[in-house]
Backbone bond lengths (Angstrom), bond angles and torsions (degrees), N, CA, C in turn:
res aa  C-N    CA-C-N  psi(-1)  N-CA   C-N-CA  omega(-1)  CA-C   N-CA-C  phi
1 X - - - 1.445 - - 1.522 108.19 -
2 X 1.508 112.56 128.12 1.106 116.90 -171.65 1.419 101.27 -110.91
3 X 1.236 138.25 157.44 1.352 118.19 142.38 2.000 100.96 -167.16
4 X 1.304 115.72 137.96 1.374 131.57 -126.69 1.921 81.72 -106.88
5 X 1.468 111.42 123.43 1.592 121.79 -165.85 1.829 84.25 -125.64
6 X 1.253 112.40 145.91 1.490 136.09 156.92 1.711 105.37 -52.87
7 X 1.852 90.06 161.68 1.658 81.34 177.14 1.334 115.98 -73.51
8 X 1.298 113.79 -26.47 1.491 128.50 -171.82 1.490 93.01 -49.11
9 X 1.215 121.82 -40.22 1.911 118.35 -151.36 1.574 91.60 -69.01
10 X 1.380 90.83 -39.38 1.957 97.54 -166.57 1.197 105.91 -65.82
11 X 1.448 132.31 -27.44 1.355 111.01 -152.82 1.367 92.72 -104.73
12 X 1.574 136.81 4.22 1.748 123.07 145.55 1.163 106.34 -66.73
13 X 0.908 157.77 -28.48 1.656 135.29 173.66 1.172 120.20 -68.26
14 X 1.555 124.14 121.40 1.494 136.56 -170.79 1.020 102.57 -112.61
15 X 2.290 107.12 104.30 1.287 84.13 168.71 1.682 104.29 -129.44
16 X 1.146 115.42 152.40 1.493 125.37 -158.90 1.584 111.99 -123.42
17 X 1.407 109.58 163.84 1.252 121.24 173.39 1.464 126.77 -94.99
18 X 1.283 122.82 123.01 1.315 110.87 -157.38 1.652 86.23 -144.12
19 X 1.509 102.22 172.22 1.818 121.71 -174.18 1.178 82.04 -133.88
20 X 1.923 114.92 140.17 0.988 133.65 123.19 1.318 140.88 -69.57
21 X 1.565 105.69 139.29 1.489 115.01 -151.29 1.340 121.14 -132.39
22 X 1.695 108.69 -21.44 1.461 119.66 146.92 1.834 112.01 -138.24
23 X 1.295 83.20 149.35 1.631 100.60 173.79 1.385 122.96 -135.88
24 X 1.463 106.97 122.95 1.895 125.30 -176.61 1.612 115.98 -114.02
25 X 1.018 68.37 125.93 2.062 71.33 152.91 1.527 117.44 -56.46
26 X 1.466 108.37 138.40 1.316 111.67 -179.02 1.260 105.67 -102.39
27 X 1.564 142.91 65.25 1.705 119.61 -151.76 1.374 96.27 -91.03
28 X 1.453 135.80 -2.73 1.766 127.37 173.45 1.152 102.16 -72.70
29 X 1.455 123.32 -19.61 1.728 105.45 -173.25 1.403 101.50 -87.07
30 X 1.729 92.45 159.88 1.575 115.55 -174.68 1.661 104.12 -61.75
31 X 1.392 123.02 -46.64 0.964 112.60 -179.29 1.712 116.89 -102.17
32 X 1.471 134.39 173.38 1.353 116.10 169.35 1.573 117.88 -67.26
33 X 1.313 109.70 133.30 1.463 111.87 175.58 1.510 104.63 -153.62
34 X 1.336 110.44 -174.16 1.818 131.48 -173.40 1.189 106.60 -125.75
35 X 1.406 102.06 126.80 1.854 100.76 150.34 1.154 120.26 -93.95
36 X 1.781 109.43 137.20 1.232 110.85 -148.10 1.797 82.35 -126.33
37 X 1.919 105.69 145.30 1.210 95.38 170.67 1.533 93.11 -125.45
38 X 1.432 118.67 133.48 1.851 107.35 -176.41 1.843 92.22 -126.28
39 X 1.373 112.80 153.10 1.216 158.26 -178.86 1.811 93.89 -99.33
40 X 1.817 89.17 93.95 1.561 97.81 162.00 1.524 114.41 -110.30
41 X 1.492 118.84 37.28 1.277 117.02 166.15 1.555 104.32 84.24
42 X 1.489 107.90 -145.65 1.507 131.20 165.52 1.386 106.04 -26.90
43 X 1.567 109.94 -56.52 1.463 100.29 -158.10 1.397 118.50 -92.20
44 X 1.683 97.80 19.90 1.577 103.30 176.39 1.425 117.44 111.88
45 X 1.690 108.93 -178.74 1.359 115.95 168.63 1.940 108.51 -105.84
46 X 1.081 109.81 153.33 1.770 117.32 -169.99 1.378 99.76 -149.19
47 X 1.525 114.89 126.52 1.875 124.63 -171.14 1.761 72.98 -95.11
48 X 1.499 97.14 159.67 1.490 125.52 -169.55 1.790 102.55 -139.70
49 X 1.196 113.00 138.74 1.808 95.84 139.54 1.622 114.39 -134.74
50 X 1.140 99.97 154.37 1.991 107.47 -178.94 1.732 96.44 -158.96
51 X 1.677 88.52 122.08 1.568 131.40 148.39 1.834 111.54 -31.84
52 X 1.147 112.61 28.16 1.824 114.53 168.50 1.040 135.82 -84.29
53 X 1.484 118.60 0.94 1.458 152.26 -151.53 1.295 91.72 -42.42
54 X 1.871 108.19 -49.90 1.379 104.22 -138.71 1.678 104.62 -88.08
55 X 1.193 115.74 -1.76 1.850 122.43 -150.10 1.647 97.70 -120.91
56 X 1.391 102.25 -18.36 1.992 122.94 -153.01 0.974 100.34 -147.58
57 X 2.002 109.26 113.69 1.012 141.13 158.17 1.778 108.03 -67.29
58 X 1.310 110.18 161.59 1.521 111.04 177.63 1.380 105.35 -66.64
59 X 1.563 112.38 -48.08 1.602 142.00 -161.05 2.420 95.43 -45.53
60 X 1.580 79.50 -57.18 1.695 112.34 -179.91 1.390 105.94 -44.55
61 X 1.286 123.63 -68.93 1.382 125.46 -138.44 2.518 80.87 -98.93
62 X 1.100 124.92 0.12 1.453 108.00 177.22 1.670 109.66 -81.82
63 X 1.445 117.50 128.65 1.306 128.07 -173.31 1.726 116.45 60.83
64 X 1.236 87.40 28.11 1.869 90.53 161.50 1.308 118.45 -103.73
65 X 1.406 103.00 151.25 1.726 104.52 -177.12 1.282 116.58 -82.07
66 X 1.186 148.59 130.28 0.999 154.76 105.65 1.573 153.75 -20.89
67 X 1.573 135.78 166.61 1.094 123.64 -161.27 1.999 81.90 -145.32
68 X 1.150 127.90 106.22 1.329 119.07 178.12 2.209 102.05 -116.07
69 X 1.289 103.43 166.31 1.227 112.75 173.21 1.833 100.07 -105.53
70 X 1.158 129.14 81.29 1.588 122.12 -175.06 1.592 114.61 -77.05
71 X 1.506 134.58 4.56 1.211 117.02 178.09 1.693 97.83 -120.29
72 X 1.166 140.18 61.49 1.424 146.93 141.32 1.965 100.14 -75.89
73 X 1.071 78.08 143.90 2.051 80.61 151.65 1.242 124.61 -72.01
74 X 1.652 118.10 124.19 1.691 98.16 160.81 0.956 133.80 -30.09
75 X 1.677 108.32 151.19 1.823 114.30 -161.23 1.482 80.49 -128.93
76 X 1.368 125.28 147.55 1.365 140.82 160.68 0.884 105.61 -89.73
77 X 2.014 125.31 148.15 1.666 109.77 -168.48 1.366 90.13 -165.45
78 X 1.534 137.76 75.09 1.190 163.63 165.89 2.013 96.70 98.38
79 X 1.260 103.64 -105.96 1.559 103.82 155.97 1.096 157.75 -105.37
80 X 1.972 84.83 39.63 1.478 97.73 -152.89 1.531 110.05 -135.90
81 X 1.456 132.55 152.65 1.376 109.38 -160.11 1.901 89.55 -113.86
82 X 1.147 120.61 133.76 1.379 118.69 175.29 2.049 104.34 -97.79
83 X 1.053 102.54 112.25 1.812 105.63 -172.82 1.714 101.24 -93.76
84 X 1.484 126.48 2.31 1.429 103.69 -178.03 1.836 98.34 -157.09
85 X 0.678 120.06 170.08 1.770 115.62 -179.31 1.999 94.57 -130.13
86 X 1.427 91.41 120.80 1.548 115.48 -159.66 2.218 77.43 -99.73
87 X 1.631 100.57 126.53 1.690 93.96 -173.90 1.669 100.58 -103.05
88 X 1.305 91.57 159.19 1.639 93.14 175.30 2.090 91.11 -144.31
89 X 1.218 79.67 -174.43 1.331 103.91 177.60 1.829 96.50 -96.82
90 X 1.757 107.51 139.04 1.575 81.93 141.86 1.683 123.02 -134.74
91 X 0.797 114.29 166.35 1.562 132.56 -170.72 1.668 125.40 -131.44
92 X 1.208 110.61 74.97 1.568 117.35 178.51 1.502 105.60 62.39
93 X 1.002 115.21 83.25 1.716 134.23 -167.80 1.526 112.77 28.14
94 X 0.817 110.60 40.37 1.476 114.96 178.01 1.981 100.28 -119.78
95 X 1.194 128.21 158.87 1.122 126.58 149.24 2.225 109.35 -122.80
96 X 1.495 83.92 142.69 1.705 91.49 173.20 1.221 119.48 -114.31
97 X 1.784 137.57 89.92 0.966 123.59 176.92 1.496 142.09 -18.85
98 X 1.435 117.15 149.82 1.492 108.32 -170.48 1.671 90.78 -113.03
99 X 1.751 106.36 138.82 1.662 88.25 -178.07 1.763 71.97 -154.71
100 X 1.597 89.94 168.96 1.676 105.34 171.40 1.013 109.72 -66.64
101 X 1.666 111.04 163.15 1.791 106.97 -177.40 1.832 95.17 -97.55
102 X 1.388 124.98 -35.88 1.974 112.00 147.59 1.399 107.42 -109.29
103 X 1.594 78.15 158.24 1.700 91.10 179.14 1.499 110.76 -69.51
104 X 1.265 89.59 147.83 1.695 100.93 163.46 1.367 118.29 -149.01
105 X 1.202 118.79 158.60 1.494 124.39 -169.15 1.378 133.63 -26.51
106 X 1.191 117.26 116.38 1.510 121.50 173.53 1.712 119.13 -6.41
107 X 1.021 137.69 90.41 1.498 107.83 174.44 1.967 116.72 104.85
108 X 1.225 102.74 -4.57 1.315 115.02 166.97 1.607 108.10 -64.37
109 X 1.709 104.72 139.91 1.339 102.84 -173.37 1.674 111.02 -102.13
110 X 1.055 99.77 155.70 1.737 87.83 173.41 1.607 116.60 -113.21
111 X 1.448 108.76 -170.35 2.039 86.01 -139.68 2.051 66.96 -111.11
């Protein structure tokens, strides 16, 4: 699905670089997932959850960088509040995180 947005549309979406710094089991959700808490620098800390169970070890995904969308509204998600949408790729029910190829600062935005 394609569908063709102005630049204006694009440039509300904030999406930033962040490290994960703790990782949980999600066992209330319907499907397997993690609670994820990542370190976006300046603009703070933001709890996450993502369906990676199957690709992402806990061990894996601690102090990795990330690519999150942080200005959505919280989403409630059994008992859990998700404050940022962490993006991946997906590929035949799998998702593959999107992360920098070096790190860079907590909280850096991308254009």
């Amino acid at each position: 699905m394609t569908t063709t947005i102005s630049f204006d549309d694009y440039s509300k979406i904030d999406l930033r670089i962040g490290t994960i710094t703790e990782v949980f089991d999600f066992n209330e959700a319907h499907k397997p997932a993690y609670k994820l808490t990542i370190d976006f620098g300046s603009v703070g800390i933001k709890k996450s959850s993502a369906q990676i169970t199957s690709l992402y070890s806990k061990e894996d995904l601690l102090n990795k960088q990330i690519i999150a969308n942080i200005n959505f509204p919280n989403k409630q998600i059994s008992n859990f509040v998700s404050e940022c949408l962490v993006l991946g790729a997906v590929d035949a029910f799998k998702v593959i995180l999107l992360s920098p190829e070096e790190n860079v600062p907590n909280g850096t935005p991308l254009l």
